[in-house]
NUKE-611519 format. One record per atom (N, C-alpha, C): residue in three letters; x, y, z. Coordinates in steps of 0.001 Angstrom, whole numbers, padded with zeros to 6 digits, always signed. Layout:
ALAXYZ/...
% end
This chain:
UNK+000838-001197+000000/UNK+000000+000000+000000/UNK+000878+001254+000000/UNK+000782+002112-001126/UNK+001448+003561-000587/UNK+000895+004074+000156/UNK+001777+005071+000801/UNK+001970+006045+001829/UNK+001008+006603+002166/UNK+000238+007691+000704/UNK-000793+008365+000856/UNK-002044+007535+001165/UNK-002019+006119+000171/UNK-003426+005760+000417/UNK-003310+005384+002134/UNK-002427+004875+003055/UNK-002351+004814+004152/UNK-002458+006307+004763/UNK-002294+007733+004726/UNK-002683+008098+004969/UNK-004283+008806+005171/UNK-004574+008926+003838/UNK-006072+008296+003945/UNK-006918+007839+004933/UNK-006443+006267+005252/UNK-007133+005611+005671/UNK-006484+006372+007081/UNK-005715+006100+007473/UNK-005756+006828+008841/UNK-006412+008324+009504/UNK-006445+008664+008244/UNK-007229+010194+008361/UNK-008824+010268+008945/UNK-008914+008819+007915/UNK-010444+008772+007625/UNK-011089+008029+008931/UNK-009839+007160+009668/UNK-010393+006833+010770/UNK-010896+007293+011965/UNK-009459+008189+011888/UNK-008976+009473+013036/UNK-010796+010292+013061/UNK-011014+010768+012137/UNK-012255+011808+011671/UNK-013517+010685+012124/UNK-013574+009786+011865/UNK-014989+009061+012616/UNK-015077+008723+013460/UNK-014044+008433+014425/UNK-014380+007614+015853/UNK-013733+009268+016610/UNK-012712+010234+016285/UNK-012290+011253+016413/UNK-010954+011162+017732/UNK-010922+009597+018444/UNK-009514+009024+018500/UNK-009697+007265+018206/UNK-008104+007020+017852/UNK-007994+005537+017135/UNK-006363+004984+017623/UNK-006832+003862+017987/UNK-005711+003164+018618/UNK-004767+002571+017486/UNK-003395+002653+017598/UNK-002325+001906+016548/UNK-002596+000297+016318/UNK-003181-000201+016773/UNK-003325-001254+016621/UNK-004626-001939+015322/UNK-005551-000548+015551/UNK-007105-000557+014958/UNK-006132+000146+013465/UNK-005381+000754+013682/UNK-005098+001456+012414/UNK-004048+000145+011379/UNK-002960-000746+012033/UNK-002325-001889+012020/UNK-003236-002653+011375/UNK-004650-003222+011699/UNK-005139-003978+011379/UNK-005805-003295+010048/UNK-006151-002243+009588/UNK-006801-001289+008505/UNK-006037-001294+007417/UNK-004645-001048+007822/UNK-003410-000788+006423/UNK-003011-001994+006032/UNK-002543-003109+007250/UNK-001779-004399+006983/UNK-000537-003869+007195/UNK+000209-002846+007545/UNK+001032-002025+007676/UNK+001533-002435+009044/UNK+002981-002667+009413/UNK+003400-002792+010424/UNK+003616-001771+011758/UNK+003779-001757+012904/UNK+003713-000924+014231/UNK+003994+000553+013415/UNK+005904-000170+012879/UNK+006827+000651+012630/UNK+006562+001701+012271/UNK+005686+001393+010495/UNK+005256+002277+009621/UNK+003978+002893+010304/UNK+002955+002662+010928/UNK+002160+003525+011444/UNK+002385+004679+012168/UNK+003309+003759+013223/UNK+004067+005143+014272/UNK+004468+006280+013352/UNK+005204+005816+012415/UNK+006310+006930+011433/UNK+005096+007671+010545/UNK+003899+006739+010130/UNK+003170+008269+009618/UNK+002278+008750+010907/UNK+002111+008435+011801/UNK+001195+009411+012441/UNK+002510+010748+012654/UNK+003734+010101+013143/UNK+004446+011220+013233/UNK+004782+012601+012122/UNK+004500+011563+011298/UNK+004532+012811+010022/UNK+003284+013506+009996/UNK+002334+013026+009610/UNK+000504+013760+010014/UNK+001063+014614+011250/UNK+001063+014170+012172/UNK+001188+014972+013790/UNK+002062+016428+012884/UNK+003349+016029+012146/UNK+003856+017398+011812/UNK+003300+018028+010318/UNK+002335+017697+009971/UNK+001196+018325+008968/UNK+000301+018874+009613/UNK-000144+018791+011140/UNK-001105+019408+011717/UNK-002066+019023+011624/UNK-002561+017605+010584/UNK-003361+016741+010914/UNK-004118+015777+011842/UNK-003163+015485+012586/UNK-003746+014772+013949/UNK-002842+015194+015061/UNK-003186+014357+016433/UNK-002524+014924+017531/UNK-002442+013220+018187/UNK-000939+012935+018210/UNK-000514+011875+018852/UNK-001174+011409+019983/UNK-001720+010459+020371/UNK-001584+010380+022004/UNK-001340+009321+022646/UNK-000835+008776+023562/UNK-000147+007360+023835/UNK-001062+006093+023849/UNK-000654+005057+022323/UNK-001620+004380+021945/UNK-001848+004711+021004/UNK-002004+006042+020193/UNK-003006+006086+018905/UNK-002814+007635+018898/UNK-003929+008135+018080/UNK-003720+009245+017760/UNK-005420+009761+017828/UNK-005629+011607+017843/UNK-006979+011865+017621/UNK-006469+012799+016856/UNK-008114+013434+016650/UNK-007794+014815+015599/UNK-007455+015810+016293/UNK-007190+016886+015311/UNK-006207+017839+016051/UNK-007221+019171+015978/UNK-007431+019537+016983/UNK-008042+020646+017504/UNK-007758+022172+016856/UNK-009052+022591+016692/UNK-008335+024103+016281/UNK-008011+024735+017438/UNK-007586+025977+017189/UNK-007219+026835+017717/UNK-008095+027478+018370/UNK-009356+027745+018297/UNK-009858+028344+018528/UNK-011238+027518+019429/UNK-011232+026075+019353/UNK-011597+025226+019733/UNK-011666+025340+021422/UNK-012693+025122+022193/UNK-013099+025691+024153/UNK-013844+024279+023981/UNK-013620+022733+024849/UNK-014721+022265+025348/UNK-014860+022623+026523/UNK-016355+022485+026577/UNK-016999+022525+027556/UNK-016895+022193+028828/UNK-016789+022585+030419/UNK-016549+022225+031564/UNK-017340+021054+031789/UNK-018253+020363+031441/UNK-018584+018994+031276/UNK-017733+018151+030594/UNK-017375+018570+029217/UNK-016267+017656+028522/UNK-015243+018011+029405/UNK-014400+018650+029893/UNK-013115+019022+029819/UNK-013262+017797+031583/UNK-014236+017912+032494/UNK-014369+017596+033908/UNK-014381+016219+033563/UNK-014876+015458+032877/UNK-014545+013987+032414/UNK-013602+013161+031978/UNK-012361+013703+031027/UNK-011675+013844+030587/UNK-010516+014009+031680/UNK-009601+012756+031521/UNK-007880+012204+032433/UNK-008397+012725+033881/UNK-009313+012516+034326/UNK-009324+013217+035943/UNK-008347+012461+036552/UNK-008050+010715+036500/UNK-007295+010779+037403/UNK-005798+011294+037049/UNK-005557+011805+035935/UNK-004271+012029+036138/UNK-004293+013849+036587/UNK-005490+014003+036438/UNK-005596+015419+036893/UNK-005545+015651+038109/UNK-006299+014375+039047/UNK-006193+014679+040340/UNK-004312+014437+040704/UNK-003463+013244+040349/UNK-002210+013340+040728/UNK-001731+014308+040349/UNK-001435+015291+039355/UNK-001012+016592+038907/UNK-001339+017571+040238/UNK-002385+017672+040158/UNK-002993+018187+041242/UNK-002355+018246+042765/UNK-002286+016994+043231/UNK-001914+016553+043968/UNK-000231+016822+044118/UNK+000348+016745+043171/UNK+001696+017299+043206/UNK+002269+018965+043689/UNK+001008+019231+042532/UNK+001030+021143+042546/UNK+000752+021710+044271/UNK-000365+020853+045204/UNK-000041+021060+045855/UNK+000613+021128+047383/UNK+001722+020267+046933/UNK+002724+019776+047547/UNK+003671+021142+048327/UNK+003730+021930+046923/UNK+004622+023094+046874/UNK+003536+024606+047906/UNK+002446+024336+047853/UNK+002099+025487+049175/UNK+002212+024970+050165/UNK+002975+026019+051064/UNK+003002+026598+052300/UNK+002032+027050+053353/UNK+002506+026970+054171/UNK+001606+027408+055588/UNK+001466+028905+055284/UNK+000122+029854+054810/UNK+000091+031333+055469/UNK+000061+031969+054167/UNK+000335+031090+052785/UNK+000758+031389+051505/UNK-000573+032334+050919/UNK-000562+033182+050335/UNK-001671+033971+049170/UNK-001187+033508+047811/UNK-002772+032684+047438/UNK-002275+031941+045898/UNK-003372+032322+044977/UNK-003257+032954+043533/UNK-003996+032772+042480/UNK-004354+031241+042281/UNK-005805+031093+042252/UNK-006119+029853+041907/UNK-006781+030460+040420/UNK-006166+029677+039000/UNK-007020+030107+037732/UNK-008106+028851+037658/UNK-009116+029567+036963/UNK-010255+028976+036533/UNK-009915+027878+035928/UNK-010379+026330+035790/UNK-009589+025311+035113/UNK-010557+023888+035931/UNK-010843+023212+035356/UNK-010677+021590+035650/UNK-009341+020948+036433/UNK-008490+021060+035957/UNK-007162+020572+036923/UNK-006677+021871+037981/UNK-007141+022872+037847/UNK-006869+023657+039063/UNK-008195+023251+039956/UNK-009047+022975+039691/UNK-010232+022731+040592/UNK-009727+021560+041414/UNK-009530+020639+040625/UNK-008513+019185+041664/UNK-007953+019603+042335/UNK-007039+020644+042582/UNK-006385+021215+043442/UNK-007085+021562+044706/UNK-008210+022304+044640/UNK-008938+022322+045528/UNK-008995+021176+046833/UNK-009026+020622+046345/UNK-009331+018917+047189/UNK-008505+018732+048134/UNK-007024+019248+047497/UNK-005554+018930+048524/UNK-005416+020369+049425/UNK-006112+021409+049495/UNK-005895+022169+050350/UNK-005650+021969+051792/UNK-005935+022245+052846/UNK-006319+022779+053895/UNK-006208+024352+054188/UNK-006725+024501+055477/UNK-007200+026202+055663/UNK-005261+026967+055921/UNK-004507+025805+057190/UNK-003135+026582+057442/UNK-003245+028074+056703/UNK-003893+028605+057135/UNK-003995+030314+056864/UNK-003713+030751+055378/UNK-004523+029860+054714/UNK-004293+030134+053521/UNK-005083+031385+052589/UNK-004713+031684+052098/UNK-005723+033078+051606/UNK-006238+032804+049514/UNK-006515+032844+049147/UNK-006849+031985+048013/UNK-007801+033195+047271/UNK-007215+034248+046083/UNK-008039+034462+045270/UNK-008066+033779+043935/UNK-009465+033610+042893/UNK-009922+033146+042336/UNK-010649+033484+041012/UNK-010780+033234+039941/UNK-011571+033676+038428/UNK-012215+032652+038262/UNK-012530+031396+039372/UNK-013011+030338+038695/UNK-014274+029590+039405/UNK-014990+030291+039140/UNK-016751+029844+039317/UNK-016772+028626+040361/UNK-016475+027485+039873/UNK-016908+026414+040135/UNK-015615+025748+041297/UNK-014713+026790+041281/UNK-013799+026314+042502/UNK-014885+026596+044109/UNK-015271+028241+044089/UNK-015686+028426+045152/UNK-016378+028007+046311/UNK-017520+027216+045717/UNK-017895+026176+046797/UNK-017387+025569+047463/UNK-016316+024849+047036/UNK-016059+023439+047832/UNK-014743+024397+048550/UNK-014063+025968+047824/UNK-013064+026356+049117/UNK-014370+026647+050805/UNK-015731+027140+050193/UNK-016045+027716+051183/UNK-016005+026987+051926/UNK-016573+025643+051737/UNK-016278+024173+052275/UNK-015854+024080+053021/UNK-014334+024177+052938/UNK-013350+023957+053271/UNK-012345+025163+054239/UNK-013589+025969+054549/UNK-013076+027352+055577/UNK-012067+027820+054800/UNK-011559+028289+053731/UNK-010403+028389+053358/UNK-010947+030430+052905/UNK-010193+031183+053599/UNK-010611+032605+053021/UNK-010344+032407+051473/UNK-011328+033209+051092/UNK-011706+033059+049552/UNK-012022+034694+048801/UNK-011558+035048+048111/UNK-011573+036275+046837/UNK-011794+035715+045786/UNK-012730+036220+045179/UNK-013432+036450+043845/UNK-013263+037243+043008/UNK-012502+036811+041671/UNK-012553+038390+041125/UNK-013470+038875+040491/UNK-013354+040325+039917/UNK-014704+040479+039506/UNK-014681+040065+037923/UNK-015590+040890+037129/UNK-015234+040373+035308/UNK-016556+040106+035118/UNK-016325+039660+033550/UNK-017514+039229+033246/UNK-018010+037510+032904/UNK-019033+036679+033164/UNK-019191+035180+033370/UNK-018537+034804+032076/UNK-017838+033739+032022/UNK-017958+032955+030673/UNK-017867+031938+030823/UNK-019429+031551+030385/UNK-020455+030137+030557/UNK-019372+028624+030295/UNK-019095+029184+029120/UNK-018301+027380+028704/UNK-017365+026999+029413/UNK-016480+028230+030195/UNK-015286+027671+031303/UNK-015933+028402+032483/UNK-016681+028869+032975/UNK-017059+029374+034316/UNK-015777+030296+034669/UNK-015453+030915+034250/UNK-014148+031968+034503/UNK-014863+033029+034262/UNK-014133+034129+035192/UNK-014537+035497+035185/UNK-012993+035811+034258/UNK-013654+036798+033530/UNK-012600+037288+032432/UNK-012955+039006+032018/UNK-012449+039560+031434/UNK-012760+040794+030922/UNK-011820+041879+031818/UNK-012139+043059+031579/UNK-011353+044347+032150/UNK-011594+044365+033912/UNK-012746+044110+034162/UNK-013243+043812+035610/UNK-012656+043175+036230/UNK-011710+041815+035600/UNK-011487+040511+036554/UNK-009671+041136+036855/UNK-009526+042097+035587/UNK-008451+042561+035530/UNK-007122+043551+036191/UNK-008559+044486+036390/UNK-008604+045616+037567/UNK-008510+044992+038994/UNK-009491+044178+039153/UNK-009590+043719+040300/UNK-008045+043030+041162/UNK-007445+041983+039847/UNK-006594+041386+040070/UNK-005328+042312+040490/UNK-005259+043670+039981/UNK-004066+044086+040678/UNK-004235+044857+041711/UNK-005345+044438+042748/UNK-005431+045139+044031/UNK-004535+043749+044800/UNK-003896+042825+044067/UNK-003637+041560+044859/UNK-002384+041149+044412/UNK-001440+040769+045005/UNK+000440+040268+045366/UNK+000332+038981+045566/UNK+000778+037932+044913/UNK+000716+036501+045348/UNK+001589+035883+045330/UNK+001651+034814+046373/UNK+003131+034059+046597/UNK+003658+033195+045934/UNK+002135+032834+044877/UNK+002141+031603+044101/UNK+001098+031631+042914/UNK+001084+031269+041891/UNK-000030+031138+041218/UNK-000086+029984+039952/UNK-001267+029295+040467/UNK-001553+027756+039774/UNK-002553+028102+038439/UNK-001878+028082+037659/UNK-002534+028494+036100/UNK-002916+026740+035324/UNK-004124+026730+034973/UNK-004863+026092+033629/UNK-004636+026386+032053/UNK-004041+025440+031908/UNK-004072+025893+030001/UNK-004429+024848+029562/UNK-004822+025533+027949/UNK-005246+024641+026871/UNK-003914+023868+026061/UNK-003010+024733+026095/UNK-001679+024410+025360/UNK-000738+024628+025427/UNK+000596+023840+025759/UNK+001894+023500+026239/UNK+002145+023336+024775/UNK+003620+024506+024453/UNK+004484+023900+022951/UNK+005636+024635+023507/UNK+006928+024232+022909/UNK+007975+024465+023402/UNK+008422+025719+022273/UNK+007944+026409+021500/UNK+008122+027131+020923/UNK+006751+028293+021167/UNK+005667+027970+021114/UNK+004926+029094+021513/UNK+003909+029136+022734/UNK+004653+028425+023886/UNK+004417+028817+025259/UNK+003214+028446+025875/UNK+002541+028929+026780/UNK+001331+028480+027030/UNK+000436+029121+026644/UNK-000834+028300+025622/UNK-002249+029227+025033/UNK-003280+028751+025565/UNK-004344+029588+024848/UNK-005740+029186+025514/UNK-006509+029617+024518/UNK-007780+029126+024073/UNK-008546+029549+022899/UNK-009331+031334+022635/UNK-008975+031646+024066/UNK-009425+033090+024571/UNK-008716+034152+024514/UNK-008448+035479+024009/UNK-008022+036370+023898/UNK-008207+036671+025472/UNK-009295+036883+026055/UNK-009339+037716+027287/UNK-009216+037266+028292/UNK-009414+036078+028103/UNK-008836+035001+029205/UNK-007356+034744+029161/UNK-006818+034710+028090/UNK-005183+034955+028195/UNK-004550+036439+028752/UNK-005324+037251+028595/UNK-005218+038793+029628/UNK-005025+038140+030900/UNK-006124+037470+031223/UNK-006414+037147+032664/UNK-004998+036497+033641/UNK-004866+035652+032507/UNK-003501+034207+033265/UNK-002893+035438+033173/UNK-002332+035656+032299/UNK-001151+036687+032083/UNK-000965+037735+033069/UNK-001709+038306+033215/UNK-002090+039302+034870/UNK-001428+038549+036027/UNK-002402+037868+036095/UNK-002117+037072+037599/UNK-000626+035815+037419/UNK-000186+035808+036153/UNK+001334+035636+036422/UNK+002265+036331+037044/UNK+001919+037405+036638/UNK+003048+038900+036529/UNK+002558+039203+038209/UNK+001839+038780+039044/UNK+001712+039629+040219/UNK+001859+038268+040908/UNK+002469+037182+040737/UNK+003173+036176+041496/UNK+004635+036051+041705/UNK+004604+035649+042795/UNK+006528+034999+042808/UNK+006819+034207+042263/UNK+006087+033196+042016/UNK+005985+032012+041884/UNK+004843+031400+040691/UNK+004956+030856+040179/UNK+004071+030452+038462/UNK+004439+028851+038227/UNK+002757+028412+039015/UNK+002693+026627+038263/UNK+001867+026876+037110/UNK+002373+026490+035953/UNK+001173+025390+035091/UNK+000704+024293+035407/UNK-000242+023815+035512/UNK-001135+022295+035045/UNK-001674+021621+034431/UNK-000985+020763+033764/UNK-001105+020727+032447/UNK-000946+018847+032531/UNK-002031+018074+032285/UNK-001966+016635+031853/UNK-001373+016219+030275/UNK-000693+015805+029798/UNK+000169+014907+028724/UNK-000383+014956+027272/UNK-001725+015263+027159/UNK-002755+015557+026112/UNK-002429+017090+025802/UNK-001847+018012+027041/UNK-001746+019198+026341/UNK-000374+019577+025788/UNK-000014+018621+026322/UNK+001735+018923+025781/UNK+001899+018780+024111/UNK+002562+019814+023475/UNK+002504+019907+022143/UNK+001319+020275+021310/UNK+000266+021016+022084/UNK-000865+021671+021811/UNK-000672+023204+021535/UNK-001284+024037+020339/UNK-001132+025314+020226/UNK-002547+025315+020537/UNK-003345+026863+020990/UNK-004338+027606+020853/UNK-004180+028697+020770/UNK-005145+029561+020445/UNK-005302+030711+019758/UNK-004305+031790+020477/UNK-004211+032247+021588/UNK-003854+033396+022666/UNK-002980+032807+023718/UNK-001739+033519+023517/UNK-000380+032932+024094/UNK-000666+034175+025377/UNK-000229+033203+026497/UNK-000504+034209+028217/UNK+000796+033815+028624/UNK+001569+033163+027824/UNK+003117+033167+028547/UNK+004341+032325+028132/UNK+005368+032455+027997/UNK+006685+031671+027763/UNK+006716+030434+028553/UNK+007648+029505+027821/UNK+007743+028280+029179/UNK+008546+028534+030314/UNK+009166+029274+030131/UNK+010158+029963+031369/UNK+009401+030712+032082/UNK+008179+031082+031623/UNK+007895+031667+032755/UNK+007045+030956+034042/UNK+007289+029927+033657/UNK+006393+028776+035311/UNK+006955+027804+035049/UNK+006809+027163+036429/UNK+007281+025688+036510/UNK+005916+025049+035333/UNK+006316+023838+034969/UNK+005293+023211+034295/UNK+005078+021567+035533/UNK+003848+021530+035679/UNK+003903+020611+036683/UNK+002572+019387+035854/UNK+003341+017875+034889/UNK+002857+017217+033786/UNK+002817+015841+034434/UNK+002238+015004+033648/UNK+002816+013767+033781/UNK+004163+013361+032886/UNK+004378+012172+033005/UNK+005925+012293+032079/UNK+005353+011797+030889/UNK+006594+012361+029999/UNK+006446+012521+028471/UNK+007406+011850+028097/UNK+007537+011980+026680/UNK+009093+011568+026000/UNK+009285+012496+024890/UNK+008162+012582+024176/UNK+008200+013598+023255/UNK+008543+014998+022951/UNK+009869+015190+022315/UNK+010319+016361+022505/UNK+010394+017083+024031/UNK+010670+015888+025268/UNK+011000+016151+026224/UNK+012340+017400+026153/UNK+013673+017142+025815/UNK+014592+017481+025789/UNK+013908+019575+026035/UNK+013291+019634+024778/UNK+012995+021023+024265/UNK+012287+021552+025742/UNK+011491+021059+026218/UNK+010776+021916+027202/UNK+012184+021919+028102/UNK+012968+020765+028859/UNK+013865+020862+030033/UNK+015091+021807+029653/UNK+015237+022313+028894/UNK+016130+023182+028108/UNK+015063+024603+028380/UNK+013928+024836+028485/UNK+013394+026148+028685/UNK+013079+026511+029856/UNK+012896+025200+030780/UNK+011945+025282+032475/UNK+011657+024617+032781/UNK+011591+024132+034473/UNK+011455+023284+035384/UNK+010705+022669+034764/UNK+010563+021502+034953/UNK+009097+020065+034769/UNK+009422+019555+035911/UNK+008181+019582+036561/UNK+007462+018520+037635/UNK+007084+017633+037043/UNK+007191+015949+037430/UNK+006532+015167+036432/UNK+005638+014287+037537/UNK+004473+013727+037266/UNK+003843+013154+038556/UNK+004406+011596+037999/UNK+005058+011005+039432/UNK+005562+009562+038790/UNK+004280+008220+038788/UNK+004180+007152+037875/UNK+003198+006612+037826/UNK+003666+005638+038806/
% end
């Protein structure tokens, strides 16, 4: 079979089930491990699909937001160990940006109060801090429904009445060339803010986002620790720009 018609068929698989295991694709071509691996890797650098361990899915636009239902279903448990790592690193007495996010919400869970002071852009964290006695700030802004984040000039203003010791940022996309994005223009205002008024800058970011672009870049990889599961892929490039935390399996 040539190349293309194998690409094809892998295309065509990728697009109906929208992810497909190397093995389902193996059995489709007659094509060995070898040669599959080697074209998804080539597709992956056409911008056609997006690798993921096992197989491959399609590759997301840029401009592409699921939904806090999709996104809350989706690797929790490796979200909760990420999680669980990130917060390893607060302190007793600490003031932390918590960003709006699914894997910053896991975070939530590992708190305790130890005089912690905790402002916030993210809707659906707040409950379970009140929960959890933990003093809580809200910023202000305006709602946005599909991620429950306060965003806009409001959330903005607000944010620099506030100095933080630490701040645990959500993204859509980890690339070692264009930093961390998010499908939001104004929501990348937002991270970006509440980077710049920390000492301290985690990402959280599960293995699916690594090597992901979106639309609105909120920061360099140097500028936060990145706290992932482990990778291999184009590992080298990120540890050459900034810390990686890796959660061990």
């Amino acid at each position: 079979m040539l190349t293309e018609e194998r690409y094809s068929i892998i295309l065509n698989k990728v697009k109906s089930r929208e992810t497909v295991k190397i093995q389902d694709l193996i059995e489709a071509t007659g094509a060995s491990e070898s040669t599959i691996r080697r074209d998804l890797t080539e597709l992956e650098k056409k911008k056609f699909i997006k690798r993921i361990h096992g197989g491959a899915r399609l590759m997301e636009r840029m401009t592409d937001e699921p939904s806090m239902d999709e996104k809350s279903a989706k690797n929790l448990h490796q979200k909760k160990e990420i999680a669980r790592l990130a917060a390893s690193f607060i302190e007793k007495g600490d003031c932390i940006f918590l960003d709006a996010g699914t894997t910053t919400r896991q975070l939530v869970e590992f708190l305790s109060e130890d005089d912690l002071i905790v402002v916030t852009n993210g809707l659906m964290h707040v409950e379970a801090l009140m929960q959890k006695g933990i003093r809580t700030y809200l910023t202000g802004g305006v709602i946005k429904p599909k991620t429950n984040a306060l965003i806009g000039r409001g959330a903005i203003d607000s944010l620099r009445a506030y100095r933080f010791d630490k701040a645990f940022m959500g993204t859509n996309g980890v690339h070692y060339e264009s930093g961390y994005t998010t499908p939001d223009p104004e929501e990348a205002q937002v991270k970006a803010e509440a980077m710049s008024l920390s000492r301290e800058v985690y990402v959280l970011a599960d293995a699916e986002k690594i090597g992901e672009i979106a639309f609105a870049r909120f920061g360099e990889l140097q500028d936060a620790t990145l706290i992932t599961e482990e990778f291999e892929e184009n590992a080298s490039f990120y540890l050459k720009q900034t810390t990686v935390k890796e959660v061990r399996s």
